[in-house]
C-alpha positions in Angstrom: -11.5 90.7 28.4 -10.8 93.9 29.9 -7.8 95.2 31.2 -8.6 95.4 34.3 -7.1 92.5 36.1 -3.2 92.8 33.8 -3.5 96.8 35.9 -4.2 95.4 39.1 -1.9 92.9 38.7 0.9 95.3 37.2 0.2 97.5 40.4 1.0 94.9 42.8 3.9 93.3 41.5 5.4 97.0 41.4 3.7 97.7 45.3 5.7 94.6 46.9 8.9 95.3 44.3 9.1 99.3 45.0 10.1 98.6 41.0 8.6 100.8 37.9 5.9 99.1 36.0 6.8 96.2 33.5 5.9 96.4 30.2 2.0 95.1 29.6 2.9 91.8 27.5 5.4 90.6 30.3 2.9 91.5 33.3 -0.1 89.5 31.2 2.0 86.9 30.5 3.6 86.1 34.0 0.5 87.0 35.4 -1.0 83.8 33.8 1.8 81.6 35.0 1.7 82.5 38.1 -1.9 82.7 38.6 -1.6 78.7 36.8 0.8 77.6 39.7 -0.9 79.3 42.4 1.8 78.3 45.0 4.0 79.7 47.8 7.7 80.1 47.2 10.1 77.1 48.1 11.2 76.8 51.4 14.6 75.9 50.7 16.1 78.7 49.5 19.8 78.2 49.3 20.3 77.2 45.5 19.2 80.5 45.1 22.7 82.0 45.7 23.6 80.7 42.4 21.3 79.2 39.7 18.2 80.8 39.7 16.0 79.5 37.4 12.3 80.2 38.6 9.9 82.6 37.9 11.8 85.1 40.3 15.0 84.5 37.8 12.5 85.8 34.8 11.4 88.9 36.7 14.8 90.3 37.1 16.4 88.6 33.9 13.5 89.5 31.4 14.1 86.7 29.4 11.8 86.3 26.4 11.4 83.2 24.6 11.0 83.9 20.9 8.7 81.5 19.3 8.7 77.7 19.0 10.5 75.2 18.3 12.5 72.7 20.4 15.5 73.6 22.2 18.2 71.5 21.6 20.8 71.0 23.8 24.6 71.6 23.7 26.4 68.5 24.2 29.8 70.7 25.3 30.7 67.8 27.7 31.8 65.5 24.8 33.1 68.7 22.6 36.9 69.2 21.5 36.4 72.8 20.2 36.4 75.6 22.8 34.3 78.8 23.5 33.8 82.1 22.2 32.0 84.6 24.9 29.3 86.4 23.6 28.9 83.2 21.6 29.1 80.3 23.5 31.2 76.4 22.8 31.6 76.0 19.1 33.6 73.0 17.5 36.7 73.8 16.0 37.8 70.7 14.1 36.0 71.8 10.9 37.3 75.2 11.1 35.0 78.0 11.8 33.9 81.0 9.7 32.5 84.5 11.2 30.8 87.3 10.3 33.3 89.5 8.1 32.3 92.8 10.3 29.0 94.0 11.9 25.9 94.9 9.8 23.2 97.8 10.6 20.2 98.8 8.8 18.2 101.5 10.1 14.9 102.4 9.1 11.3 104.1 10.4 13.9 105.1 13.5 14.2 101.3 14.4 17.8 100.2 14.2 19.1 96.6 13.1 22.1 94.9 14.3 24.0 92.0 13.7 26.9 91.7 16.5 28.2 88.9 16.0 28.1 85.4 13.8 29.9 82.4 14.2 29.2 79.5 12.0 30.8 76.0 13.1 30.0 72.3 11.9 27.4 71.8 14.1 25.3 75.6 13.6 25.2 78.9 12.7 25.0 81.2 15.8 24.1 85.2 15.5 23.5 88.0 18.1 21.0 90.2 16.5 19.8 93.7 18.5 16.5 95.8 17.8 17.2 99.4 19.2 14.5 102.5 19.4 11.5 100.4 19.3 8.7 102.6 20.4 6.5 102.0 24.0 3.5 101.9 21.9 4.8 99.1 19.5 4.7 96.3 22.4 1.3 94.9 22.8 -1.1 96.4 25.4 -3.5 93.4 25.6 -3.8 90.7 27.0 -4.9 88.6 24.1 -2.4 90.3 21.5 0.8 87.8 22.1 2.8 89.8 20.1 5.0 88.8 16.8 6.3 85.0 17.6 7.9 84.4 13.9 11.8 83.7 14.8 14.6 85.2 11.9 15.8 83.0 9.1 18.8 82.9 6.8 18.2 83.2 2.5 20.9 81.7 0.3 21.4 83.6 -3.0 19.3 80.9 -4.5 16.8 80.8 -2.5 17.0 78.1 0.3 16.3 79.3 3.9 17.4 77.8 6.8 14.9 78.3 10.0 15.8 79.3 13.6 15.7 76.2 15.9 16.6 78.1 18.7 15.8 81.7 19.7 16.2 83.1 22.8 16.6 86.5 24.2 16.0 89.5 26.5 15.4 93.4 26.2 14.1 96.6 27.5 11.0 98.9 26.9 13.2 100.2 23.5 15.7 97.3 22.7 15.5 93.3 22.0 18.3 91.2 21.7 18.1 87.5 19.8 20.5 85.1 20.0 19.6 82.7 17.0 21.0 79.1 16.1 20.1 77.5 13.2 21.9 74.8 10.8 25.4 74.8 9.7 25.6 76.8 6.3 27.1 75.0 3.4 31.1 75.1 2.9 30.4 77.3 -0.5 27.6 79.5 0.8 29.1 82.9 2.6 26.8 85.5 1.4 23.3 85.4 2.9 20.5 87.8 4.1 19.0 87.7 7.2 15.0 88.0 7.1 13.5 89.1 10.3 9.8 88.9 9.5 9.3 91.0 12.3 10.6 92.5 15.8 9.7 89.9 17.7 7.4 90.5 20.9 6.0 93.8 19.4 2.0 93.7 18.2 1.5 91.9 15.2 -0.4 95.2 13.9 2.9 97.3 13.9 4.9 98.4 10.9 7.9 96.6 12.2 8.1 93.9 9.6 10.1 92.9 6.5 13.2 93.4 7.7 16.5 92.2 5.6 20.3 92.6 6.5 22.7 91.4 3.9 25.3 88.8 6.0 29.1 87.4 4.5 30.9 84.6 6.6 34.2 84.3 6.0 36.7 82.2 7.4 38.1 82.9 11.1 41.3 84.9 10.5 44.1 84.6 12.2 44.5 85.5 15.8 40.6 85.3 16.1 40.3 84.1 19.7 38.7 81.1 20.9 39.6 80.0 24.2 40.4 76.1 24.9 38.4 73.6 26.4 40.1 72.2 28.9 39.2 68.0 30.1 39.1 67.6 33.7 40.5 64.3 35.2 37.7 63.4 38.0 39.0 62.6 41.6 38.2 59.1 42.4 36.6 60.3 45.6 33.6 61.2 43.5 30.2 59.8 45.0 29.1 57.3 42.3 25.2 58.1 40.7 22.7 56.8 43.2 20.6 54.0 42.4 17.5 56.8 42.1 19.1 57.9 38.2 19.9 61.1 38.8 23.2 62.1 37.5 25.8 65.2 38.0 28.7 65.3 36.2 32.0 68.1 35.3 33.7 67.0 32.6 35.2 70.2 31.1 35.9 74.1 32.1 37.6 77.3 30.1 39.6 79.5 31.5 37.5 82.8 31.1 38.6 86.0 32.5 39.1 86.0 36.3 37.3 82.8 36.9 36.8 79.6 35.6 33.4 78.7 33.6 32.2 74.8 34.2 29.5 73.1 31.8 28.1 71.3 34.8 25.4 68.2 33.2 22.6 67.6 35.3 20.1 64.6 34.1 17.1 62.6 35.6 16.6 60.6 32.4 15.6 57.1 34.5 13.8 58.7 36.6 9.8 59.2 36.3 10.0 63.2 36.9 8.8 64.7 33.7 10.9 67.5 35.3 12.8 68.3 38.5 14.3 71.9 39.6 17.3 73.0 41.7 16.5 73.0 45.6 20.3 73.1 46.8 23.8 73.1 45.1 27.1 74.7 46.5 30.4 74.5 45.3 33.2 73.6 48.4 37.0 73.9 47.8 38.9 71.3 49.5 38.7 73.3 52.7 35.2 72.9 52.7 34.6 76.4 52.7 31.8 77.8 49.7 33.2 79.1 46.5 30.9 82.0 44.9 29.4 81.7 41.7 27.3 82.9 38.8 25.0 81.0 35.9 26.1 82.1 32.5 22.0 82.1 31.6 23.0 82.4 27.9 24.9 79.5 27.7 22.9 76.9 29.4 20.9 74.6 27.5 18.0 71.8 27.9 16.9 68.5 26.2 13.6 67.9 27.7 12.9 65.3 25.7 15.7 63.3 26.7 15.5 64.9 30.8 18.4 66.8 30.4 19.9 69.9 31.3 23.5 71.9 30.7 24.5 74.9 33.1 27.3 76.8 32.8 28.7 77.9 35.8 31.7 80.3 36.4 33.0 81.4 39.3 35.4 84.5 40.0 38.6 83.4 40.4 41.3 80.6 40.2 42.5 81.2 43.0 40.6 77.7 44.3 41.9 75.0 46.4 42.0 72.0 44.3 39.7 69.6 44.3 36.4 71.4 43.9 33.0 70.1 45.0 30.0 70.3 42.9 27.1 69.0 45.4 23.5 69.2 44.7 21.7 68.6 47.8 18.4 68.4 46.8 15.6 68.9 43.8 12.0 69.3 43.8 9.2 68.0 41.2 5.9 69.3 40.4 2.8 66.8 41.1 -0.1 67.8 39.4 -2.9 66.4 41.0 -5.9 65.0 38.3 -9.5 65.8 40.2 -9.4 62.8 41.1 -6.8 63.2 43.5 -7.2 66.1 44.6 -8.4 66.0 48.6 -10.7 68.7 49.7 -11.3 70.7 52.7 -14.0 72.4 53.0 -15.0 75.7 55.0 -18.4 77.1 55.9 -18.1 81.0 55.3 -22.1 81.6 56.2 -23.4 84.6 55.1 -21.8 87.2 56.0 -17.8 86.1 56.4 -16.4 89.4 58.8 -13.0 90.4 58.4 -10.3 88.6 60.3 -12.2 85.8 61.4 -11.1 82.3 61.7 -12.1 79.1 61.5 -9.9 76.5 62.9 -9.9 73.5 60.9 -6.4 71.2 61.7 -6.9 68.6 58.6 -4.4 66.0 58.2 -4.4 65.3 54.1 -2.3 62.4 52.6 -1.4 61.7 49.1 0.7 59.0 48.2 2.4 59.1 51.4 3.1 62.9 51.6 1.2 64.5 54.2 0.2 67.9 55.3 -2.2 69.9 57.3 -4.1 72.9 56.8 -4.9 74.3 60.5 -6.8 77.6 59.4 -8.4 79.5 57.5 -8.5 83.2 58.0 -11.1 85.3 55.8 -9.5 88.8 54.6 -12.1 92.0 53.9 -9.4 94.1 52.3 -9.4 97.8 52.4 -9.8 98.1 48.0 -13.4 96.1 48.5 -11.1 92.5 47.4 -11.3 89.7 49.7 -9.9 86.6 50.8 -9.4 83.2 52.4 -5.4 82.7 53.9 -4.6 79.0 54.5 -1.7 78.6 57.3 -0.6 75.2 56.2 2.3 73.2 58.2 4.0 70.5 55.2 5.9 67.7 56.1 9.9 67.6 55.6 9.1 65.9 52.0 7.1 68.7 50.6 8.5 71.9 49.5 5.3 74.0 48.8 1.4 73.1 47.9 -1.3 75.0 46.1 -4.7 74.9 46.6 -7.9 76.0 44.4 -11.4 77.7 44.7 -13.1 75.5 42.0 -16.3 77.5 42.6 -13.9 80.8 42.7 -15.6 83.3 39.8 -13.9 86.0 40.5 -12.7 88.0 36.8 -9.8 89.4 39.0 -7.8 86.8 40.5 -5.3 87.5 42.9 -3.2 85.6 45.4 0.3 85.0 47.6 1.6 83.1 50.3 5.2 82.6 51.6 6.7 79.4 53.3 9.4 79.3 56.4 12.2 77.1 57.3 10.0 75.5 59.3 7.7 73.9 57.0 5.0 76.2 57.6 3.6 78.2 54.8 0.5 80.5 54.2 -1.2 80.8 51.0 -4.2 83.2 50.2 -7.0 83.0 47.6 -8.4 85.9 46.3 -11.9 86.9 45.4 -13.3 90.1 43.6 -17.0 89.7 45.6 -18.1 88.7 48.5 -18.0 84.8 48.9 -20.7 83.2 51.2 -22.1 79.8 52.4 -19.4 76.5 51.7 -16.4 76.6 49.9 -14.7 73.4 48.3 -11.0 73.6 48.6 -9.0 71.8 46.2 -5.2 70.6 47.0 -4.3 71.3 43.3 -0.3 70.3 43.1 2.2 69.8 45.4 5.8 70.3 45.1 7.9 67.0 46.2 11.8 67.3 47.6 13.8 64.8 46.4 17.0 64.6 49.2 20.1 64.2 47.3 23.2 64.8 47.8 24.7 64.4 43.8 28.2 65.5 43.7 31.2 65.1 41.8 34.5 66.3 42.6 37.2 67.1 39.8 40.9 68.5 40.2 41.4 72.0 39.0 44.5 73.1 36.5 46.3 75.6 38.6 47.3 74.2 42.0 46.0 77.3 44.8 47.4 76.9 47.9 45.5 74.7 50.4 44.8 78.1 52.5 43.0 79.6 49.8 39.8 81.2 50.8 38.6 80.7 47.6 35.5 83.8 48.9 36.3 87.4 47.1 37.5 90.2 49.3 34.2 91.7 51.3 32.1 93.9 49.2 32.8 96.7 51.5 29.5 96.8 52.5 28.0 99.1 55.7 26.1 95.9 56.8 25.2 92.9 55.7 22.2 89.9 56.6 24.1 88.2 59.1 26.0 91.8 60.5 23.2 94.0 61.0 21.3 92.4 63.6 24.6 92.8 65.9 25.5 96.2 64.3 22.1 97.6 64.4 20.9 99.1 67.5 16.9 99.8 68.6 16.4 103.9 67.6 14.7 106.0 70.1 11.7 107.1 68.5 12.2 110.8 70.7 15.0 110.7 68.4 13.1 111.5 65.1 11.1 114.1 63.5 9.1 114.3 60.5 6.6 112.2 59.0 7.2 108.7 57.2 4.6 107.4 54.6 4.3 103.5 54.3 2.8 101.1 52.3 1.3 98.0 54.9 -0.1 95.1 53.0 -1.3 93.1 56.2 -5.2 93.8 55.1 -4.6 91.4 52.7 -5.9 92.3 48.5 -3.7 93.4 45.7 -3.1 97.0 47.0 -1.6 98.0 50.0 -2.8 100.7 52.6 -1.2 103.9 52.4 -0.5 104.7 56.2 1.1 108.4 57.5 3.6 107.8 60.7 4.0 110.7 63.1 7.3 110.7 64.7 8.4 110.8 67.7 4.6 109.6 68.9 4.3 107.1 66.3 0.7 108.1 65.6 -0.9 106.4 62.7 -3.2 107.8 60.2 -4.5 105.9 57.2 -5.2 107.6 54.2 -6.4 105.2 51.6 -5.7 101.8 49.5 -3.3 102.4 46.5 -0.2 102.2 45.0 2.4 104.6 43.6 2.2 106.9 46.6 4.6 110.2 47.4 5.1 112.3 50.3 4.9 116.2 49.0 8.4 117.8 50.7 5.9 119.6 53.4 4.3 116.3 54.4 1.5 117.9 53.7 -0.2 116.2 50.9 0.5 112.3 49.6 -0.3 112.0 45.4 -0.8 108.2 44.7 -3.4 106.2 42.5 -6.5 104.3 42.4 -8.6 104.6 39.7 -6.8 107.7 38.5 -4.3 109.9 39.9 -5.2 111.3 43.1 -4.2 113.7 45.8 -5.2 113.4 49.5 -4.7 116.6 52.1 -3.6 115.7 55.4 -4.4 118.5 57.4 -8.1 118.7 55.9 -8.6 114.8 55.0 -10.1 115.7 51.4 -9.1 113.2 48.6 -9.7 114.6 45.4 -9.4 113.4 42.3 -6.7 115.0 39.9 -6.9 113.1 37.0 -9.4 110.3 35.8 -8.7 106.9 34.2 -5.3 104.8 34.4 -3.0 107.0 32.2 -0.4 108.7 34.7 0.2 107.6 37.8 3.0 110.1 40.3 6.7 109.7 40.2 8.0 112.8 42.4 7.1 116.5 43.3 8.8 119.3 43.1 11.0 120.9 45.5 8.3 123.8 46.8 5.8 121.0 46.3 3.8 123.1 43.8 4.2 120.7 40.6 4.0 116.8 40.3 5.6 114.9 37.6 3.8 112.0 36.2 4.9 108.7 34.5 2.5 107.5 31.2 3.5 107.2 27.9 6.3 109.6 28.8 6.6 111.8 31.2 4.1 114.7 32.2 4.3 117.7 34.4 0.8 119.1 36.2 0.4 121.6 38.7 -0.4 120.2 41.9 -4.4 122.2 41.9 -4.6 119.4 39.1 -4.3 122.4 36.1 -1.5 123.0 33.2 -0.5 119.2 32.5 2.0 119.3 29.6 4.3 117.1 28.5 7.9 117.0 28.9 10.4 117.3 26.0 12.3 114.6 24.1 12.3 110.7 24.5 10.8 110.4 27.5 9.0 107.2 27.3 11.8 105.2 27.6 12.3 106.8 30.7 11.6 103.7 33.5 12.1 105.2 36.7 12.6 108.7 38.2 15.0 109.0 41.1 14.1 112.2 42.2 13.7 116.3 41.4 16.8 117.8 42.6 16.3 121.5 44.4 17.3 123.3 41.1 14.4 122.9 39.7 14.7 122.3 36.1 16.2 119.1 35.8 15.5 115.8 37.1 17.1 112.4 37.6 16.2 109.1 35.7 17.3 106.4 34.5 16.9 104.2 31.4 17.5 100.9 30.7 19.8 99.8 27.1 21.7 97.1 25.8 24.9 98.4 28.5 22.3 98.1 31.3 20.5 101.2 33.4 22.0 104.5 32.8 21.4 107.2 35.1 21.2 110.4 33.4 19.8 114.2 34.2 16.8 115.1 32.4 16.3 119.1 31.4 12.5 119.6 31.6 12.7 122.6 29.3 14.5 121.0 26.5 14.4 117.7 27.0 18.3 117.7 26.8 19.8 114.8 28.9 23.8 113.9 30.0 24.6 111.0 31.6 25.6 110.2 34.9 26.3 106.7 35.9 25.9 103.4 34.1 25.4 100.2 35.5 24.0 96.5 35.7 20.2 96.5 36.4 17.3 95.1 33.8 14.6 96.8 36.0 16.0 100.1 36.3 17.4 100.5 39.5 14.8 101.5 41.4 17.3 104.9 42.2 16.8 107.2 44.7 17.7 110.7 44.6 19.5 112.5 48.2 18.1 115.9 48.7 20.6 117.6 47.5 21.0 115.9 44.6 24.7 115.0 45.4 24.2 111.0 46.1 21.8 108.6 44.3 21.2 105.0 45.3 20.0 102.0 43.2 20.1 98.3 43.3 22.8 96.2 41.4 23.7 92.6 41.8 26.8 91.4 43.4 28.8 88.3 42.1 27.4 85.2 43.1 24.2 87.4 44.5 20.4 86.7 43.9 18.6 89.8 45.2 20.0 93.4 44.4 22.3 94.8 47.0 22.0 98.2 47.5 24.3 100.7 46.2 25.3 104.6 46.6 26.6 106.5 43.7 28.0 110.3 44.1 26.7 112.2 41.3 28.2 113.0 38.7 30.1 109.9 37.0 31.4 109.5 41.1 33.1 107.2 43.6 30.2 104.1 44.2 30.0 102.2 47.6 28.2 99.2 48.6 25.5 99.7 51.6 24.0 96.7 52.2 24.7 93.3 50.6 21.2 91.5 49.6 21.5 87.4 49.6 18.8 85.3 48.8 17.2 85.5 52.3 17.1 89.3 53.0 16.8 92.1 50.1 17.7 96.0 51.1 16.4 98.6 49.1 15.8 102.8 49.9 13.0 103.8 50.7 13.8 107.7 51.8 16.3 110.4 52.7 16.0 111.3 55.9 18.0 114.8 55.3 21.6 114.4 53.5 23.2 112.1 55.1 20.2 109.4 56.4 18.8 106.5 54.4 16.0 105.0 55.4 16.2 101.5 54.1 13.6 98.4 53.5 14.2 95.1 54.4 12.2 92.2 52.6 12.3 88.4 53.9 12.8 87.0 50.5 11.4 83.5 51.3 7.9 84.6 53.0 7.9 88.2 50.9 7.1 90.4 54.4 8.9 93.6 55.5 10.8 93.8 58.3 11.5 96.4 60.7 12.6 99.2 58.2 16.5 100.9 59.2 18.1 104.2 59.7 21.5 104.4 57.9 23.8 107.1 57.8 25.8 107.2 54.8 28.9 108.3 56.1 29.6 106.5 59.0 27.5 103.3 58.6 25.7 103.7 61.8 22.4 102.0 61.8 19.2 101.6 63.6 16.4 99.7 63.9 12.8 101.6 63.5 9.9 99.7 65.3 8.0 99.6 62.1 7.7 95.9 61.3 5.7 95.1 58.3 5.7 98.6 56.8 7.7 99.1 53.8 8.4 102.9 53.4 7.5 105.0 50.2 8.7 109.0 51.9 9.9 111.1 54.7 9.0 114.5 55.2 10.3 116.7 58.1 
């Protein structure tokens, strides 16, 4: 199979993210699961303010799953050791032994770490890092999965001890592995670590054989391991209903500024093969919410036994006693056999046009759930794709459906959808021809609520006043979800100047249109379907791709093509607009007549997003994801010389923006307790950083360009049914913001 389909793909999920591209093995892979599930997001979106443990939680976590084997769980609710960070709840009755100091081997430029070991009477536990692997060592296929053969421990005499659990995360240039395997025997304390290879990268590669010489010794003293404190439970707690789900807090350590919870979640006599997380809160005893994060690498499953273990901290103590842990609701995946499955079916004729619709309003029932599908809409998008949208309206027991094209040959599948609070939800299937005459649609699965609430309530060590807000002081944001509506006011498009580029994805397909604004007048003029598009600082060209790098003129309307095939694709111009640099394997610079491309110095394809090319000239600002998180760093084009200018916690980059005169850059960042990125400003270099708009799980802000040196113009995606809303106008000084009448349209440029 070509890889055709992993590009489109690739190019869409970084359209509707304004992200840089993900490596090839992750976009195949999540392609696949995505394509399998073929559903619209939940509508209930509230549990994810805190656990997040969907596909969305793997895009922005990157969380790799090393091999197989079955994941055992931690059984930390019935433990009387205590917990380690970095490592996780050990037992502590049998003593514990750790790794006598940290271990490196370096070799072909690849570096080998060993961070940390603990070994307890239950395991052996080690964090092992991979640093300076190269771009071209991941796999760039489809059907390459990559290395999936886990670690193992050697005894001097020969016995190994296998992983049973790996798990892990990384960047374009790093892994990390955090590996459990047996307890080692009293008497053994030297052993190597074999790492057969790095795994994720091709199975081709030279990174193999790898051996790091290991010696435990027991924990010395002062080695800290904070308690494990047993939480008497208040006698108001609501006793497990009769439908066997449980929820249970049993324990919690005190961790640094918060508390952390194991929190015990099971369905074991129940007939879900598995349920996830619809709704949970925590309440103090005011009632009012208490924020909080998901340790990810310290929760565990049993799915064998229907069991699951999150750990839960929060950001203070400062909590009025008792706390609530109430899960309002879960959902479960029905797969429907063919049998099952009930079909509507849609006469398309012969020649389907674009945007027309055929009202159908079928009631379909399955085992008591119910929903209707009242149209279907056929989309001739502008990159030759088409497809049929579904508006669907679900009853209050359904969270989301999917539906299939059987018949559906297409070698490029593509889809979406989005649900409201309402219970309405669209969902599009994709084709790569023409579909004709009558189509069979399938109602494939459907996802089921279950209504709760599950909660248990348990009294906290350290009595907080019973006035406690138990919230953090505000972020300090210029706006928020529920503050700009009031704060913002309508601009004046007479107002404005310039030009605005914007991607619209109404015409339905993987790509978007690229689409030139005119301000004051608001004049529209489309220029063509693609992705990766920038505004030249004249307004007077736009350099984006589709099928090769392109440039189109705006005065003259000419689109030429710059360079062929799917190599580089544009990441900014110049300041006089005479050069473009280019993102590949590395980064490129080529004159913008399409002559002299040459390659910049140094290290440069680790480089995963370019904020912008400051008026100097001669150096440019990226950033660069590592173990610490995304650095921010200037980039000499001459020498390829770099010096660092901010760090901070992103797995995807950033997505940074760069002002125009290179004093301020933004990028997105998480808050505590936060789902989507809130948006930050940064002055440059290693300056004071400022919060300007606080993302929550409904509403996501993100740049999308400087509108001189002191505006922002800034995107606003509906998480829940992934469309754009009216883009705003911030000024970074003063926090006054405006409203552009630009709904739909997320914006890629400004030019005056």
């Amino acid at each position: 199979m070509s890889d055709q389909p992993a590009a489109y793909f690739e190019e869409q999920v970084r359209a509707t993210l304004a992200a840089p591209g993900a490596e090839a093995t992750f976009v195949h892979r999540l392609r696949q699961q995505l394509l399998a599930e073929a559903a619209a997001p939940p509508r209930r979106p509230a549990w994810r303010r805190g656990l997040a443990l969907g596909a969305a939680a793997l895009l922005l976590a990157v969380v790799l799953a090393l091999g197989p084997g079955r994941v055992l769980a931690q059984q930390v609710l019935d433990w009387l050791g205590g917990y380690i960070p970095g490592i996780g709840f050990v037992q502590t009755e049998g003593g514990l032994r750790v790794l006598e100091s940290p271990v490196t081997v370096e070799r072909d430029g690849i570096t080998l770490r060993v961070e940390q070991g603990v070994i307890d009477d239950q395991s052996t536990r080690l964090t092992i890092f991979f640093e300076g692997i190269h771009p071209d060592q991941w796999p760039n296929d489809e059907a390459d999965a990559g290395c999936l053969l886990n670690p193992y421990l050697l005894t001097p005499e020969g016995e190994r001890f296998e992983s049973y659990h790996a798990s892990g995360g990384g960047g374009l240039n790093w892994r990390e592995i955090n590996l459990e395997t047996t307890s080692l025997p009293a008497d053994v304390g030297l052993v190597t670590l074999v790492a057969p290879c790095v795994p994720g990268t091709r199975a081709d590669n030279a990174l193999q054989d790898w051996q790091a010489s290991l010696n435990f010794i027991p924990a010395p003293e002062g080695f800290e391991v904070l308690p494990i404190v047993r939480l008497p439970h208040n006698p108001q707690e609501t006793p497990p209903p009769a439908d066997g789900i449980r929820l249970s807090v049993n324990q919690l350590v005190e961790v640094e500024g918060g508390y952390l919870f194991p929190v015990s979640f099971s369905w074991a006599d129940t007939p879900y093969e598995f349920v996830s997380i619809s709704e949970f809160e925590l309440l103090d005893a005011n009632g009012s919410r208490v924020l909080f994060e998901v340790d990810y690498a310290n929760n565990s499953s049993d799915w064998e036994n229907k069991s699951e273990t999150w750990s839960i901290r929060t950001q203070t103590t400062q909590i009025a006693s008792p706390l609530t842990f109430r899960l309002q609701a879960v959902t479960t995946s029905r797969q429907l056999s063919t049998e099952q499955r009930p079909v509507v079916e849609i006469d398309l004729g012969d020649n389907p046009q674009d945007q027309q619709v055929w009202p159908l309003n079928q009631t379909l029932t399955v085992d008591g759930y119910q929903l209707e599908v009242l149209t279907a809409r056929f989309v001739a998008a502008a990159d030759g794709n088409f497809g049929l949208q579904l508006t669907i309206q679900l009853d209050e027991q359904l969270n989301s459906v999917g539906f299939i094209d059987p018949d559906n040959q297409s070698q490029m599948l593509f889809g979406g959808g989005g649900g409201g609070g309402d219970g309405s939800m669209t969902q599009m299937i994709g084709y790569d021809y023409l579909p004709r005459g009558l189509r069979r649609i399938e109602l494939s699965h459907m996802e089921v609520v279950v209504e709760g609430p599950w909660e248990t309530q348990v009294d906290l060590p350290h009595a907080a006043p019973q006035t406690t807000t138990s919230q953090p002081e505000t972020s300090g944001a210029c706006f928020s979800r529920l503050s700009y509506p009031q704060d913002a006011q309508p601009a004046v498009l007479e107002w404005l100047t310039g030009t605005v580029l914007v991607q619209d994805f109404s015409a339905g397909g993987p790509l978007p249109e690229l689409v030139l604004i005119s301000l004051p007048d608001a004049q529209r003029q489309t220029i063509a379907t693609g992705s990766s598009a920038f505004l030249s600082p004249d307004g007077g060209q736009v350099a984006y791709t589709r099928d090769g790098l392109r440039l189109f003129d705006i005065t003259s309307g000419q689109d030429r093509l710059l360079l062929a095939g799917n190599r580089y694709r544009p990441l900014a111009w110049s300041p006089d607009g005479a050069q473009l640099l280019l993102g590949g394997d590395g980064l490129a610079v080529l004159n913008a007549d399409g002559s002299h491309l040459r390659a910049v110095p140094g290290d440069t394809q680790y480089v995963v997003a370019v904020a912008g090319w400051p008026p100097e000239g001669q150096q440019i600002v990226v950033s660069r994801l590592s173990a610490n998180g995304t650095e921010l760093q200037s980039l000499d084009l001459n020498s390829g010389a770099t010096q660092s200018l901010h760090v901070f916690n992103n797995v995807k980059g950033g997505f940074p923006t760069l002002s125009p005169d290179g004093r301020y850059a933004t990028y997105g960042e998480q808050l505590f307790g936060g789902f989507n990125y809130s948006l930050h400003l940064v002055e440059l270099p290693q300056g004071a950083v400022r919060v300007l708009a606080e993302s929550d799980a409904e509403l996501q802000f993100s740049a999308g360009a400087w509108m001189g040196a002191d505006w922002l113009l800034v995107n606003v995606l509906d998480a829940n049914r992934s469309t754009w809303g009216p883009p705003l106008l911030l000024n970074i000084s003063d926090c006054k913001v405006y409203t552009l009448p630009l709904p739909g349209l997320q914006v890629m440029g400004w030019a005056p």
